[in-house]
C-alpha positions as CSV (number, residue, x, y, z in Angstrom):
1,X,0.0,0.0,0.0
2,X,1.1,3.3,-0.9
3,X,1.6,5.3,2.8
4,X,-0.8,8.1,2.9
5,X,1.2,11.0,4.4
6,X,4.6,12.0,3.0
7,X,7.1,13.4,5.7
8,X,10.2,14.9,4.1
9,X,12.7,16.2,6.9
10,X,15.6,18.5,5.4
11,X,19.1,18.3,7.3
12,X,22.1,19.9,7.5
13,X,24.7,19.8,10.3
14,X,21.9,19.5,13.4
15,X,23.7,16.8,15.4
16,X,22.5,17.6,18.5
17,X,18.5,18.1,17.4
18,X,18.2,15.4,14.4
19,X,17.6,12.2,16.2
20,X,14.7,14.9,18.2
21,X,13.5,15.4,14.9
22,X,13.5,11.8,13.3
23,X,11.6,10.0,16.7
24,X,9.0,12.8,16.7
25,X,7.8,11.0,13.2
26,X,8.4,7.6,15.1
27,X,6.1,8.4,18.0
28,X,3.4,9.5,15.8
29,X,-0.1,8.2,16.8
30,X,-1.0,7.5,13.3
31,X,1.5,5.1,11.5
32,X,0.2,5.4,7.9
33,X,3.5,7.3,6.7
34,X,7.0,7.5,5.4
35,X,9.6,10.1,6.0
36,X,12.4,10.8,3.2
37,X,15.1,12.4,4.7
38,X,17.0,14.9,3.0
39,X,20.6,15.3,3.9
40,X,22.7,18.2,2.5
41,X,25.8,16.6,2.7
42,X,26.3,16.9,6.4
43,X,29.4,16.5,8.8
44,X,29.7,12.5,9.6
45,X,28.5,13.1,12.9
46,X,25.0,14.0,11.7
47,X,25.1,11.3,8.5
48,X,25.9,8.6,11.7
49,X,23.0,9.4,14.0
50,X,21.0,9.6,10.8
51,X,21.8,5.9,10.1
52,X,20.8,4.6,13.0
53,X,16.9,5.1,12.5
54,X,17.8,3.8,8.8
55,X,16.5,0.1,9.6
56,X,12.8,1.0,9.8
57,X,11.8,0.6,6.4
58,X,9.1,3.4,6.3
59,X,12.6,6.1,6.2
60,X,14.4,6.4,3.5
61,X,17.8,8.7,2.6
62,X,19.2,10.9,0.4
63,X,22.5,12.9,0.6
64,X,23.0,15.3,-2.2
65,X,26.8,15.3,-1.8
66,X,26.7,19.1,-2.6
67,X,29.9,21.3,-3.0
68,X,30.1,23.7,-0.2
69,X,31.3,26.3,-3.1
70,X,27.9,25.6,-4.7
71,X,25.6,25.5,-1.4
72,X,25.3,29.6,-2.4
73,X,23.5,29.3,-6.1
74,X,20.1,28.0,-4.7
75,X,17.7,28.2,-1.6
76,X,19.8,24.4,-0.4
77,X,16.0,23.5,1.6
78,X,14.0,24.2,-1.4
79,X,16.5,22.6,-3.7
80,X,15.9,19.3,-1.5
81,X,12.0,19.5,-1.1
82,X,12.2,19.5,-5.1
83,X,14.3,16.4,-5.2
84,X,12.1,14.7,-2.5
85,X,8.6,15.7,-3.5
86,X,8.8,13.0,-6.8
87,X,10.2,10.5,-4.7
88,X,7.5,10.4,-2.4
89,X,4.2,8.3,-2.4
90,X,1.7,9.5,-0.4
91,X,-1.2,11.5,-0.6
92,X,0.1,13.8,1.6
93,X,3.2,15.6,1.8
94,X,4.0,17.7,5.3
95,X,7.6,19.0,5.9
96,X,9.9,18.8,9.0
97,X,13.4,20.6,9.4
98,X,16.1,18.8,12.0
99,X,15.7,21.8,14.7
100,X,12.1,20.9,15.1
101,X,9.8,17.9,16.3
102,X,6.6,17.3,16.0
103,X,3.7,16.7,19.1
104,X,2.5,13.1,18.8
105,X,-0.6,14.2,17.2
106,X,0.6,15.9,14.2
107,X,0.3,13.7,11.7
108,X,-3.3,12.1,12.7
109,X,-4.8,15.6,13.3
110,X,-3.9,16.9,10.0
111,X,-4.7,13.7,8.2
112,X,-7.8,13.6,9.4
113,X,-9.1,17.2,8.6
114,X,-7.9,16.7,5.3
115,X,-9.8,13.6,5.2
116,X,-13.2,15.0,6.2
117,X,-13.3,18.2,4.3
118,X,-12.8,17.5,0.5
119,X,-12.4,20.9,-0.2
120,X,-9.6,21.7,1.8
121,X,-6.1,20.9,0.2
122,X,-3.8,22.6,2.6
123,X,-4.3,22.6,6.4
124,X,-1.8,24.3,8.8
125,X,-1.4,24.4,13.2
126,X,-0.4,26.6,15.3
127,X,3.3,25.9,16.7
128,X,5.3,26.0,19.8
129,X,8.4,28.2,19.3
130,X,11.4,27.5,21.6
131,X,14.2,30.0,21.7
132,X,17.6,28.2,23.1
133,X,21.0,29.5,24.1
134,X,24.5,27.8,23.2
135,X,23.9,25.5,26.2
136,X,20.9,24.3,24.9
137,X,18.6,25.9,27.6
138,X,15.4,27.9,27.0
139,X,15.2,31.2,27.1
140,X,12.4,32.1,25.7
141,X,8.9,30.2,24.1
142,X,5.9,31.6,22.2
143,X,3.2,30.7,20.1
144,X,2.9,30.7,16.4
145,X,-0.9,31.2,16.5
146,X,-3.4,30.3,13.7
147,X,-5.6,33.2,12.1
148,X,-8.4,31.3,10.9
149,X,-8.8,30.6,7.0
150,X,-5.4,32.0,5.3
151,X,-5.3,33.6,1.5
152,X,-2.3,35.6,2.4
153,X,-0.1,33.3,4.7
154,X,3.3,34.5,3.8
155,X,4.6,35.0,7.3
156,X,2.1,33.7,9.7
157,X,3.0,30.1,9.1
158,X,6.1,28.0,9.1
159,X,6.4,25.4,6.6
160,X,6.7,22.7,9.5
161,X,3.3,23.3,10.5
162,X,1.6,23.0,7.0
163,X,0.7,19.3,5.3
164,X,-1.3,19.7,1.9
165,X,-2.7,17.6,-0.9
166,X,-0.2,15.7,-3.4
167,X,-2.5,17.2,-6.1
168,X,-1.9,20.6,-5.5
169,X,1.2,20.3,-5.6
170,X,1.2,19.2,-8.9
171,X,-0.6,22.0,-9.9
172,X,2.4,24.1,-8.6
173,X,4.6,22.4,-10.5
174,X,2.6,22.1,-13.7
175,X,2.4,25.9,-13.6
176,X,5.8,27.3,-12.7
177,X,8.0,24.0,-13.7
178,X,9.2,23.1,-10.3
179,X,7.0,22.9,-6.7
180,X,9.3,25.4,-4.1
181,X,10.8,28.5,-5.5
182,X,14.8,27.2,-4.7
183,X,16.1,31.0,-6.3
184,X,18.8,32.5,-3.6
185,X,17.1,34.9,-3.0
186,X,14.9,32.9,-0.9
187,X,16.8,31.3,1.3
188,X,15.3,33.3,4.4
189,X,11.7,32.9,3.0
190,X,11.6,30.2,1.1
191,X,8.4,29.1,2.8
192,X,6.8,32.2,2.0
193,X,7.7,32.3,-1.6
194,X,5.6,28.5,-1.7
195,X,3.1,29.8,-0.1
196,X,2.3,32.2,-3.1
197,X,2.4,29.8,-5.1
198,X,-0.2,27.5,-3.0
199,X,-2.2,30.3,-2.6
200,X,-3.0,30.5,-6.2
201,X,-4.9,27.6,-6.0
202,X,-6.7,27.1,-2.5
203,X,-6.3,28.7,0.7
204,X,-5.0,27.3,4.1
205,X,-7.5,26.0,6.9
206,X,-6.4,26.2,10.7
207,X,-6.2,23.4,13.0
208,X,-6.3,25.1,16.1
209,X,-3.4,23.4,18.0
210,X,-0.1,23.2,19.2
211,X,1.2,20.5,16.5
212,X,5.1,21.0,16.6
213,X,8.0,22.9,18.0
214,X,10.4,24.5,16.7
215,X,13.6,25.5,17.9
216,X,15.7,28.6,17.5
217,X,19.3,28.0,18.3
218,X,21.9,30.6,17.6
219,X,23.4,29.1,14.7
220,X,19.8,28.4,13.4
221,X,20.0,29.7,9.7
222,X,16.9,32.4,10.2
223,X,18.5,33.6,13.2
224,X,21.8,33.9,11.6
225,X,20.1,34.8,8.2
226,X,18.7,37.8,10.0
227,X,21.8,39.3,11.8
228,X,23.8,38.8,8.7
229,X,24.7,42.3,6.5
230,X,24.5,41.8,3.0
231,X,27.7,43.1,2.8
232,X,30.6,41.9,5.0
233,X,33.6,44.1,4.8
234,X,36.9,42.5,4.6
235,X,39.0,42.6,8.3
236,X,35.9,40.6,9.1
237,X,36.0,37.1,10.8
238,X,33.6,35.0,10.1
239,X,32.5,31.2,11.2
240,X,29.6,29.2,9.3
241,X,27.5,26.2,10.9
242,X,31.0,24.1,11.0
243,X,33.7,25.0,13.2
244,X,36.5,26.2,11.1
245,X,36.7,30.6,11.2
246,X,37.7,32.6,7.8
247,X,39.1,36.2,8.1
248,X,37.8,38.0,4.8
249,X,40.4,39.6,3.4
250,X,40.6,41.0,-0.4
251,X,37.0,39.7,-1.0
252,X,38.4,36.7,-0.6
253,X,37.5,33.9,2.6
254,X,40.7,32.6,4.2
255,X,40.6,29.9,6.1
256,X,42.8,30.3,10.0
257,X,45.0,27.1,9.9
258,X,45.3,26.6,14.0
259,X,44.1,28.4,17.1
260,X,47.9,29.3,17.4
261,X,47.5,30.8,14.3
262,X,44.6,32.7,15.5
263,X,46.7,33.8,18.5
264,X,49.5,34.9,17.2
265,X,47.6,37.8,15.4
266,X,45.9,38.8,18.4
267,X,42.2,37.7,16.7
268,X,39.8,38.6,19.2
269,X,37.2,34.9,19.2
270,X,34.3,37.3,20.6
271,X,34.4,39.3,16.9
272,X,33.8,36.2,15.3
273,X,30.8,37.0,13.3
274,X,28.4,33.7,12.8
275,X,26.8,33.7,9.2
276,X,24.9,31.2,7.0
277,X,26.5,29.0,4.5
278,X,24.7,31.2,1.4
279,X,27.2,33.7,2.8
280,X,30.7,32.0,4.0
281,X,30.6,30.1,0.6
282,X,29.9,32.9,-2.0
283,X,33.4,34.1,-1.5
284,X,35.8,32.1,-3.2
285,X,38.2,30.5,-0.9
286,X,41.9,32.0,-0.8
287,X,45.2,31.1,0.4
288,X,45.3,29.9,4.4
289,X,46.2,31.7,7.0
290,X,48.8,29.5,8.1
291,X,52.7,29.9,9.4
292,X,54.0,30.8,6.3
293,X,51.9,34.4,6.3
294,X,54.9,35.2,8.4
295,X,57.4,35.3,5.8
296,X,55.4,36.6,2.8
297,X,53.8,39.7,2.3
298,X,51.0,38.6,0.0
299,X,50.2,36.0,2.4
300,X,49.9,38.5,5.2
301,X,46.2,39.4,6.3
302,X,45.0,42.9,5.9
303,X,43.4,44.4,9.2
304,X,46.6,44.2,11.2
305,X,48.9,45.9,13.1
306,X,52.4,45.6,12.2
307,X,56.2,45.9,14.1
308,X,59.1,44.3,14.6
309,X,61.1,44.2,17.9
310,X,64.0,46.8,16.9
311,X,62.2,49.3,16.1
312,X,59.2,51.8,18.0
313,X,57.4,52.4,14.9
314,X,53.5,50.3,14.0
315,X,52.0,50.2,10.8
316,X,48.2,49.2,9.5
317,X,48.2,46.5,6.9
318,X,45.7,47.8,4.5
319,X,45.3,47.2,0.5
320,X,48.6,45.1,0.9
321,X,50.5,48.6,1.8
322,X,51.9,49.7,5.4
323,X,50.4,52.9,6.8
324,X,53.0,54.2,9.5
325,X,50.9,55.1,12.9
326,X,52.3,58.7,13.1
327,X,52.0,58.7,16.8
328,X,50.6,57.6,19.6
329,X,47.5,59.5,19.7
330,X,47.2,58.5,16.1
331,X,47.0,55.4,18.0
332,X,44.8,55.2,21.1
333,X,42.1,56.9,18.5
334,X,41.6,54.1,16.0
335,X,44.0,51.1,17.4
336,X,44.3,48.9,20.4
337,X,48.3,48.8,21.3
338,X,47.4,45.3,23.1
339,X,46.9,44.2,19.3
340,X,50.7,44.9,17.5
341,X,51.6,41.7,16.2
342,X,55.2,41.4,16.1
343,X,56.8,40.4,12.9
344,X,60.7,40.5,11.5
345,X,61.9,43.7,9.8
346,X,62.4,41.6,6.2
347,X,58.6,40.8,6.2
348,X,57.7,44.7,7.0
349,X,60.4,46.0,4.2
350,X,58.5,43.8,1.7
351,X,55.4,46.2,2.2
352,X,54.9,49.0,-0.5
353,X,54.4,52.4,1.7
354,X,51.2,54.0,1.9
355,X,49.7,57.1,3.5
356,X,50.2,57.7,7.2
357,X,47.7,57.2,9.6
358,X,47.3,60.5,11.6
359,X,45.5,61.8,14.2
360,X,41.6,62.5,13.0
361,X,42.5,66.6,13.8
362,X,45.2,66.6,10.7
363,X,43.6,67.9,8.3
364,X,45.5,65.5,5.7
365,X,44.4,62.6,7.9
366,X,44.1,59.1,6.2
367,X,41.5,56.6,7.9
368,X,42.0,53.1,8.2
369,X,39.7,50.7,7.5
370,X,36.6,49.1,9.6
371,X,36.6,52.0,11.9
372,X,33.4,52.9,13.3
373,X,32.7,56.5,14.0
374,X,30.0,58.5,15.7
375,X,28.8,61.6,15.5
376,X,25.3,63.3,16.3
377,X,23.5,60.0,17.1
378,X,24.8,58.7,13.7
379,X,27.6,55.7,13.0
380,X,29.5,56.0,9.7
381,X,31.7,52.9,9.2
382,X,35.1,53.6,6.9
383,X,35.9,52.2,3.7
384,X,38.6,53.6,1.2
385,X,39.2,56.4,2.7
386,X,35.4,57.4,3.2
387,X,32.7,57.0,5.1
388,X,29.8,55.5,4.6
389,X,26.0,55.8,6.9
390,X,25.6,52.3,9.0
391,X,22.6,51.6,11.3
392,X,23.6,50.2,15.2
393,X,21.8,47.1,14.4
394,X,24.3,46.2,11.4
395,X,26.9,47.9,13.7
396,X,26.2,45.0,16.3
397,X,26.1,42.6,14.2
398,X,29.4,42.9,12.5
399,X,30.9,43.3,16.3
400,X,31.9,46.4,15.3
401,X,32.3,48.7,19.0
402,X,28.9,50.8,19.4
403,X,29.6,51.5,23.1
404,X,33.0,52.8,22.1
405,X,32.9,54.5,18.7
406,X,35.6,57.0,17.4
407,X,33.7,60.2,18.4
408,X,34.2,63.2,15.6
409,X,32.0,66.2,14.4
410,X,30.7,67.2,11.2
411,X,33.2,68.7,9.9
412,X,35.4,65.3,10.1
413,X,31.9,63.5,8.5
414,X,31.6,66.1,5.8
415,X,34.8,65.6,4.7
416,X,35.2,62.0,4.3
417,X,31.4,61.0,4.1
418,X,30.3,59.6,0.5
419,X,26.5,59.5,-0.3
C-alpha cells in the first residue's frame, strides 16, 4: 500500500536536534507514513546518528553530496524539497526541518481534517516556538498562533506546520515547472515564496493546536540569516554552521590554519561573526592563514597591526600597503596597542608604503579601514578612505564597538562621508 502522508525532513549539520526530529515521526499516533530524509551533505556526525533510525523501512535517505562552493547558487532547503517531492508516495506531503519535532498528534490531526473536508487541500497548526541558548537551555517560548482561514499566509505560518494535498502540488509544478521556488534569493523565506504559489490555488485551513515545536538555536540559519549584512567588509572574521573561522580579506575567505594561528595575530574569538553557508561560501576561498603568512607579504592578512622588535614604529596593513601610525594618539584613536603583532623587519620592508595614519585633527588625515565612528547619534563605518552611513543594528552585528565609537563632528563626517 502506498503510505498516505509523505514526511520529508531537510538536514544539515543539526547533530545535537536530528535524532529529536526523526523519533517525533516515530512516536506519531498515526503510522500510515514514510519520512524521506533529506541530507545536505552533512558533517559524519549528523550522517551517523542519521543511520541509526535507517533500519525502519518506512525512512528512506538521500544525501545530495553538494559542493560547499555551490551550497550559495540556490535556496539548499528548497533545492531538497524539489528532489524529495517526486520520490515520495503518499497523498500527503507535510515537511519537517532537524531543529524541530513534531507533538505526537501531528500527523493524525492533519490527516484527518484533510480527510473529512474534501475541499480543503492545505491545512496548517499553530506551533510551539522555543528560543535556546549555546547550552541548549530555553530562554524564551511563544506561540505561532493560527488566524483562521489563510489567502495571504506569507509570514504567519512556518512550513513545518503545513501538510497539503499531493494534487496541488502538482498543480504548482505544472504551472511554474518546479514545486518550491529554490532561487537564492529565498533562502530566508523560502516558505513564503511556496506559499504564493499555493495560494493561487486554494487557501490554508487552521487546526487550532499546538502540533510542533520548533527550535531557535543561535546558529539556526533564520536567526543567523537575520543578523547577517548583506555586505561583509573585509578585516571581518567570520564562522559558518562548522567549526573552522575565515578572516575575509581582499573579497576573498581565508581559512585560519590553527588556534595558534589565530593567536599569534591577536584575533579577538568574541568578533567572530556567525553567518549562514549562502554567505561564508559565495566568496571564493583564498590562500590559508597559516605559518608561512609570516614570511610573505601577499600571504599577510590585511586588518593588522604591524612591528618588529628593533624598532618603535606600528604600521596598519591595509590594500597590501603599510600605513605608519604617526603617533601615539594617532593610535589610542583608532588602534588597540594590546593588538601589535610582532613580525621581522624583512617581512615589514616587503610592504609598499602607503599614507600615514594621523591623528583625525590633521587635516590630511588618512583613515583606516573598519573604523566605526560616531557623531550626532549617527555611526559612519570607513571604507577607502570614506565613510559610509551604518545603522547600530548592522553595527552589532558585524561586532563592530557601538559603546565605544571613534567620536568626531561634522566637519570630520563632511569631509570624508560619501553619499
Amino acid at each position: 500500500m502506498k503510505p498516505l502522508v509523505s514526511v520529508i525532513l531537510t538536514s544539515y549539520n543539526k547533530p545535537l536536534t536530528i535524532a529529536k526530529a526523526i523519533k517525533s515521526v516515530l512516536r506519531q499516533s498515526y503510522t500510515d507514513w514514510e519520512l524521506m530524509i533529506m541530507d545536505d551533505n552533512s558533517n559524519e556526525e549528523t550522517v551517523q546518528i542519521i543511520k541509526k533510525y535507517l533500519k525502519d523501512k518506512r525512512i528512506k535517505y538521500y544525501n545530495s553530496n553538494i559542493e560547499n562552493s555551490e551550497r550559495y547558487r540556490t535556496t539548499r532547503y528548497a533545492t531538497l524539497i524539489n528532489r524529495a517531492i517526486p520520490m515520495t508516495k503518499g497523498k500527503y506531503i507535510t515537511y519537517l526541518t532537524d531543529d524541530n519535532e513534531f507533538l505526537p498528534n501531528r500527523l493524525k490531526r492533519m490527516a484527518e481534517y484533510l480527510e473529512s473536508h474534501s475541499k480543503a487541500d492545505i491545512v496548517y497548526s499553530k506551533q510551539m516556538v522555543r528560543t535556546i541558548n549555546h547550552n541548549g537551555e530555553i530562554t524564551k517560548t511563544f506561540i505561532r498562533r493560527t488566524f483562521g482561514v489563510l489567502r495571504k499566509p506569507a509570514g504567519y505560518v512556518d512550513h513545518c506546520s503545513i501538510m497539503h494535498t499531493r494534487s496541488i502540488a502538482n498543480k504548482v509544478y505544472d504551472k511554474f515547472g518546479s514545486y518550491w521556488d529554490d532561487d537564492p534569493k529565498y533562502w530566508f523565506n523560502g516558505d513564503a515564496a511556496y506559499w504564493k504559489r499555493l495560494t493561487e490555488f486554494a487557501v490554508f485551513y487552521p487546526v487550532h493546536e499546538i502540533l510542533d515545536v520548533a527550535y531557535k538555536a543561535p546558529d539556526s540559519f533564520q536567526r543567523l540569516y537575520s543578523q547577517t549584512p548583506k555586505i561583509i567588509p573585509d578585516g571581518t572574521l567570520i564562522k559558518g554552521p562548522a567549526s573552522e573561522i575565515y578572516l575575509i580579506d581582499r573579497n576573498h575567505r581565508r581559512k585560519i590554519a590553527s588556534k595558534e594561528v589565530f593567536n599569534s595575530l591577536k584575533y579577538d574569538a568574541s568578533k567572530i561573526l556567525e553567518v549562514p553557508d549562502p554567505y561564508l561560501f559565495k566568496y571564493q576561498e583564498g590562500p590559508p592563514i597559516d605559518h608561512h603568512v609570516f614570511s610573505s607579504s601577499d600571504l599577510m592578512p590585511n586588518g593588522l597591526l604591524i612591528k618588529c622588535a628593533n624598532s618603535s614604529f606600528i604600521y596598519y596593513l591595509q590594500n597590501n600597503k603599510k600605513h605608519r601610525i604617526s603617533n601615539k594618539e594617532a593610535l589610542n584613536q583608532y588602534f588597540c596597542s594590546e593588538e601589535v603583532v610582532n613580525v621581522n623587519e624583512k617581512l615589514i620592508n616587503q610592504f609598499e608604503n602607503g599614507p600615514d595614519i594621523m591623528p583625525i585633527s590633521d587635516s590630511d588625515a588618512f583613515i583606516p579601514d573598519r573604523i566605526l565612528f560616531f557623531c550626532r547619534n549617527k555611526y559612519y563605518i570607513s571604507s577607502k578612505n570614506s565613510l559610509q552611513s551604518i545603522s547600530k543594528q548592522t553595527a552589532l552585528n558585524l561586532k563592530l564597538p557601538v559603546h565605544s565609537p571613534v567620536r568626531v563632528g561634522m566637519p570630520f563626517i563632511s569631509r570624508f562621508f560619501k553619499n
